[in-house]
N, C-alpha and C positions, 0 to 999 in steps of 0.2 A: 452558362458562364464558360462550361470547357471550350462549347461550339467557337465562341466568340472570341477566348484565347487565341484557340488554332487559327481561326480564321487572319486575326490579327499580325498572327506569326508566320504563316503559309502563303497567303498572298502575297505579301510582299515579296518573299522569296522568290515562289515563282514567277513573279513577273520582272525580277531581277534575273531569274537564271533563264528566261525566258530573251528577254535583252543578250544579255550575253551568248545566248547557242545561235541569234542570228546575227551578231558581229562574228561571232567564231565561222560562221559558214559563211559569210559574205567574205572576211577577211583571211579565210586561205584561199578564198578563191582570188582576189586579189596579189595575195603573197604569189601564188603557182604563177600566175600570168608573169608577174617582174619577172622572176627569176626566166621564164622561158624566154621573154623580150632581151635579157643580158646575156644568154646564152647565145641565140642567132646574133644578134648585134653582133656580140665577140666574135662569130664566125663569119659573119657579113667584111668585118672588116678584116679577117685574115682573105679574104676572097674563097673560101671554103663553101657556099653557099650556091647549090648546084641541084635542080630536079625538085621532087618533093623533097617539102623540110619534111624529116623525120621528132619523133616526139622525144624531148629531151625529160620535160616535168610531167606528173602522172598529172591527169584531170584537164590537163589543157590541151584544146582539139584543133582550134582556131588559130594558126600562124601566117602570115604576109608578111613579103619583102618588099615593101613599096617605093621606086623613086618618085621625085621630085616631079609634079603633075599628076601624082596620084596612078601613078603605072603599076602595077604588078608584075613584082618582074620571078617570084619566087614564094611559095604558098606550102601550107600542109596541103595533104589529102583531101580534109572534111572542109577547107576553106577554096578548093580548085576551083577556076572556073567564077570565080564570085569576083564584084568589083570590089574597092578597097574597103575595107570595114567601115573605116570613118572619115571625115572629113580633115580631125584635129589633124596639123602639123606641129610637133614641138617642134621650140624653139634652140639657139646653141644656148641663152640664158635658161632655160626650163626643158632640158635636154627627156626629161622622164615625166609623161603624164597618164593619170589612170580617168579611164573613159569607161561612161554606161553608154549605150547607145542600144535604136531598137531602131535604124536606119535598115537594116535588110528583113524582110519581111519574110525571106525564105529562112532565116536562124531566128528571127524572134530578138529578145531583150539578149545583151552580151555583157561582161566584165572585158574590157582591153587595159592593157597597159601598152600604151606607144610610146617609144624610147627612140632616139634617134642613134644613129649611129656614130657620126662624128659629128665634130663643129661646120666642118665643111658646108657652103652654099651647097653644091651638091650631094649633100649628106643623103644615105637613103633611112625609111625608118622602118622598126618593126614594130609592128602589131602582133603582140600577141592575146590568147585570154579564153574563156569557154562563154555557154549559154549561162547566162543571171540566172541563179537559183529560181523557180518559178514560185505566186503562189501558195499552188497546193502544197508543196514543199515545208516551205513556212509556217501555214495553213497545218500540216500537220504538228509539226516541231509547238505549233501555239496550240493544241488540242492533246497533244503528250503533256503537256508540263499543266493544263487546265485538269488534265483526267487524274493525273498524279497530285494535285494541289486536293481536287476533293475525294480520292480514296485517302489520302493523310489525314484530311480533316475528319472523314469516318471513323479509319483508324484512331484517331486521338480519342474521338467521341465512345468511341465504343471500351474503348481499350479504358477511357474514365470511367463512364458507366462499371464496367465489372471491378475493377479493381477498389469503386468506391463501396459499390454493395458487396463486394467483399468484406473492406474494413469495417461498415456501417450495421453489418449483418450483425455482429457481438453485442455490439451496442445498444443495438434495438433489443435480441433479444435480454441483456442488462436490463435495460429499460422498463420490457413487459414484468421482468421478475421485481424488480423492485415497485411496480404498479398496484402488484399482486400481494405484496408483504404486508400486511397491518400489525396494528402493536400488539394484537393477542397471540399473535405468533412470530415468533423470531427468528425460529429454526431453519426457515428455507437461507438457500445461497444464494447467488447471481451464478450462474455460468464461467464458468474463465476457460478464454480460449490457451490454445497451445501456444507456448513461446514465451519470449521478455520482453514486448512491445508495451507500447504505450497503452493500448486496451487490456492485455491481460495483467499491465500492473495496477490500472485502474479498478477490475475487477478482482482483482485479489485485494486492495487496499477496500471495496465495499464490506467483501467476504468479510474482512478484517477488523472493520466495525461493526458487523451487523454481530460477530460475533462478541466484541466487547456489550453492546447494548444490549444482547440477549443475557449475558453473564449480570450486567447491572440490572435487567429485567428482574431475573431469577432472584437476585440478591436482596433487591427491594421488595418483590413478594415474601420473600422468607422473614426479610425485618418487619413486614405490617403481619404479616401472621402471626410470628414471637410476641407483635407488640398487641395486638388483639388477644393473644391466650392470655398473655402479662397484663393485661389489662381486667380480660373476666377474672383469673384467680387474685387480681388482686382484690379486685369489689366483693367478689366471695370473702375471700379472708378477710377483709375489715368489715364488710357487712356483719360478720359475726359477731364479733367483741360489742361492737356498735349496738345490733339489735337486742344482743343481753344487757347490759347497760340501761338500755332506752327501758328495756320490761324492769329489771327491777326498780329504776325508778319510779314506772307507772304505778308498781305495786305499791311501794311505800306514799305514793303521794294519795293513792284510792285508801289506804288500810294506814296512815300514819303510825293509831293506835299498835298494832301490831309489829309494827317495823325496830327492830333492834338498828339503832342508826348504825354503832361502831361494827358490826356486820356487814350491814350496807354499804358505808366506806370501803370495807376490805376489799369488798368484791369488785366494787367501781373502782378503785385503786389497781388493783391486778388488770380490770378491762384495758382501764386506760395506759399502763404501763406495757401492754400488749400490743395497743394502738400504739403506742412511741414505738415499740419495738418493730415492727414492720416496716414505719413510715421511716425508720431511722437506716432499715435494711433496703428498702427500697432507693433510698436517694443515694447511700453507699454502693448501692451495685449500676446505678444511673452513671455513679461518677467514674467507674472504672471501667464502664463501657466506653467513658470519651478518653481512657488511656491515663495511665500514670498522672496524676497532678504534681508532681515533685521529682525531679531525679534519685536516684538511690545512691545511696550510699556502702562503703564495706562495712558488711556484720558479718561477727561470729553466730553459727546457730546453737552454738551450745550456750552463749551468755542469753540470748534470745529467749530461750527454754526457761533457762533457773531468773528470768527476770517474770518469765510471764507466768508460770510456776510457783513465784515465791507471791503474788499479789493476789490466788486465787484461793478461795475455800473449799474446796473437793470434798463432797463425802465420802470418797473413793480412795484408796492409798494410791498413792500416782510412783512408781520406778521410773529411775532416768537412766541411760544408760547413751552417755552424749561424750563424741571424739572431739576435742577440742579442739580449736586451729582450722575448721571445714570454716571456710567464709565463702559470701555470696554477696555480688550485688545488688541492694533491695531496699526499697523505702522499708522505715523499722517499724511501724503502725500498722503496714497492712500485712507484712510478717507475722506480726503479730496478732492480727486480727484471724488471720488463717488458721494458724495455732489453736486461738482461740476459741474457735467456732468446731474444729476439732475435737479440741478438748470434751466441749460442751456437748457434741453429739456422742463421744465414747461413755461420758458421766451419765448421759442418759437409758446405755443400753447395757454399761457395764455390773457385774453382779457384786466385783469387789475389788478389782485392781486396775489400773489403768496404765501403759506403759509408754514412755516419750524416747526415740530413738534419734542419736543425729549419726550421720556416717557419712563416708564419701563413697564412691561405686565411679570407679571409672573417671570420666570429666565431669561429673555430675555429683550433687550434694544431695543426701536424703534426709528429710524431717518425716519420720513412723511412727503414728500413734496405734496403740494397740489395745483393745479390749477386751473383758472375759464375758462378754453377752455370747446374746443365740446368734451373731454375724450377720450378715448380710444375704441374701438367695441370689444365684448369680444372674436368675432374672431382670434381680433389682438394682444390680451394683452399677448400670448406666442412670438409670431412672431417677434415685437417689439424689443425681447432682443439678436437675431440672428443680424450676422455680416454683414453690409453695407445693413440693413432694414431699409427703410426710407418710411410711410407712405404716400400718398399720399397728404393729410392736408399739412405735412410738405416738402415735393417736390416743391410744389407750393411759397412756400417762397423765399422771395430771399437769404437768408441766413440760409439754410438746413445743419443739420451737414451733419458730414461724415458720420454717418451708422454708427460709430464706439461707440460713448459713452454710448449707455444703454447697448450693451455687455461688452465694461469696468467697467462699475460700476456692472454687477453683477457675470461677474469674479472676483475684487476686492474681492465682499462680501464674494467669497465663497471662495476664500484663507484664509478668515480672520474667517473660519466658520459659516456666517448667509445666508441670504436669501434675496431676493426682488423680492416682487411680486406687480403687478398693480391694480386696482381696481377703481368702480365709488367715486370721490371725493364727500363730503358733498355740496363741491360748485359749483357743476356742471361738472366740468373736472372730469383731470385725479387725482389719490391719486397710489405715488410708496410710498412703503414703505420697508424700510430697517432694518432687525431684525437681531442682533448681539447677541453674546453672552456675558453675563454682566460678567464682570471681578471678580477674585474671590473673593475682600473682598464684591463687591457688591451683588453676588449671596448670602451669608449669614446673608445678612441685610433685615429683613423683609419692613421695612419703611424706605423711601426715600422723601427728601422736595418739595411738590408740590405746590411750591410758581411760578408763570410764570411770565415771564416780556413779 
């Protein structure tokens, strides 16, 4: 395609400037002869015209002063001795004519220009002019502009050539590396050359995705892993309730005689309120994985506390020690439910007090619940907030949650944008604490009333 451009564009050229370098040498050889022919004419008629003509224009060899019958009556040098160059006589209407002629066999082809001198019948005329370019001359001038037509066209060819497999060089190797990439591995790059062209912005834009889709790779391995462990411990943990249930059924329906019913009840009742309780924990933590269901609203944390405080039965003595006026924005249900699930795990490990803290700290709200159990081991205190973790401590009880409430409470938080984390309490236990972000006329308020009930 390059060859066939060039060629396109070079031929014609040269055989245009080709045309043109042999008008240009035919026609200064023409141009020199006039002017030498006006020159002697002007001195022919001043009577000045005497021996050899001398050369007035450069390149013209050949001059004659011819009269009327073709006389010679006055000549250059290189024309002595010769009969008249031509035959032509202008006319007084066509006083100036330019002549080829190859009439002498001793000069070969000629360029003349023959000019008369006056109007006069006996007008004399001159002749002047050199030898017609030959040929070989030509012949070369057409084998310059042929030699130079096709080292251009090389040149173009070659000069495409490299600067294509230049650019095409990144490309390919792009090419091989994305050949090479399959979806078990994401890791590799493409190549990006140096610079801001069009190639290395393309190559930075692959990099660019391949890095996205390894990020979405990763992301989606990590979701079907969670969703696979969430999946066995969930069948574990309802396999349980389930399979005790199933047995003591079997039992009572092989030994009816035996079977105290309103026992059997109790136990089926506790299974199956075990089963709600799971399946009830499990679709709440489904639903807060797809993000807030309702926008939030401004609450107070300390009315929050004495609402969710005042509706519970504790065996525990519960202290409150809550700064009024600390508000957050948060749906009030799952505030609540965080709370909640709090509560219930401090009641579980606590030996006799339980204590509910609200305060502000900075741009942030805290909700501390604190207990006088054996705390937490700080091996445990990540562990604890993973799905269907139940410590040993609390295994042992007879009324062990589900594994489900410290990851609800701190999926809540982080819908709601805070945090909780665990820590050793002042009173020996555990201290979770729950840091929100303070709602925005409270973020602006340097002082807040730290009056506690």
């Amino acid at each position: 395609m390059v060859a066939l451009l060039a060629a396109l564009l070079l031929i014609p050229s040269g055989l245009l400037a080709g045309m043109v370098a042999h008008q240009s040498v035919g026609g200064d050889t023409w141009t020199a002869a006039r002017r030498e022919s006006a020159i002697v004419a002007a001195a022919d008629r001043l009577g000045q015209v005497t021996g050899p003509i001398g050369r007035h224009v450069p390149g013209v060899t050949l001059v004659q002063v011819v009269a009327p019958g073709h006389r010679v009556i006055a000549a250059s040098s290189m024309a002595r001795g010769l009969p008249a160059l031509t035959r032509v006589w202008p006319t007084p209407q066509e006083p100036q004519q330019d002549v080829h002629t190859c009439a002498q066999a001793r000069l070969g082809c000629v360029n003349l220009s023959a000019r008369r001198v006056s109007a006069a019948p006996d007008s004399h005329v001159v002749y002047a002019g050199s030898p017609a370019p030959t040929e070989s001359i030509t012949g070369v001038i057409d084998w310059i502009f042929v030699i130079q037509g096709v080292a251009l066209i090389l040149l173009a060819i070659t000069m495409a050539w490299k600067v294509t497999g230049r650019t095409l060089r990144p490309v390919e190797a792009i090419r091989a590396e994305l050949a090479a990439i399959n979806v078990n591995d994401l890791s590799t790059r493409v190549p990006e050359p140096p610079g801001y062209d069009e190639v290395a912005r393309l190559a930075h834009t692959i990099n660019g995705t391949l890095s996205r889709l390894e990020h979405a790779k990763d992301g989606m391995q990590r979701t079907l892993d969670h969703q696979r462990r969430f999946a066995a411990d969930a069948s574990h943990e309802l396999r349980t309730p389930v399979a005790g249930l199933r047995a003591q059924l079997e039992e009572a329906q092989l030994h009816p005689e035996d079977t105290d019913l309103k026992e059997l009840l109790n136990h089926s009742l506790r299974d199956v309120d075990r089963l709600q309780a799971i399946i009830a924990d499990l679709l709440l933590l489904e639903r807060v994985g797809a993000g807030p269901s309702q926008p939030g609203t401004g609450l107070d944390l300390a009315d929050v506390v004495r609402s969710e405080v005042a509706r519970r039965s504790d065996p525990h003595q519960v202290r409150l020690e809550l700064v009024p006026g600390v508000r957050v924005e948060a749906v009030r249900t799952h505030i609540g439910r965080v709370l909640g699930n709090l509560m219930d795990n401090a009641a579980r490990h606590a030996r006799g007090t339980v204590t509910v803290t609200v305060r502000r700290t900075g741009d942030a709200a805290e909700l501390i619940v604190d207990d006088d159990g054996d705390g937490v081991a700080v091996e445990d205190r990540e562990r604890i907030f993973q799905r269907f973790t139940r410590l040993d401590a609390a295994r042992s009880r007879d009324k062990g949650g589900t594994g489900l409430g410290l990851a609800i409470a701190r999926d809540l938080a982080r819908t709601h944008g805070g945090t909780i984390t665990v820590d050793a309490s002042p009173q020996g236990g555990a201290r979770f604490v729950v840091r929100l972000p303070l709602s925005r006329d409270n973020a602006h308020d340097p002082s807040l009333p730290g009056s506690r009930v």
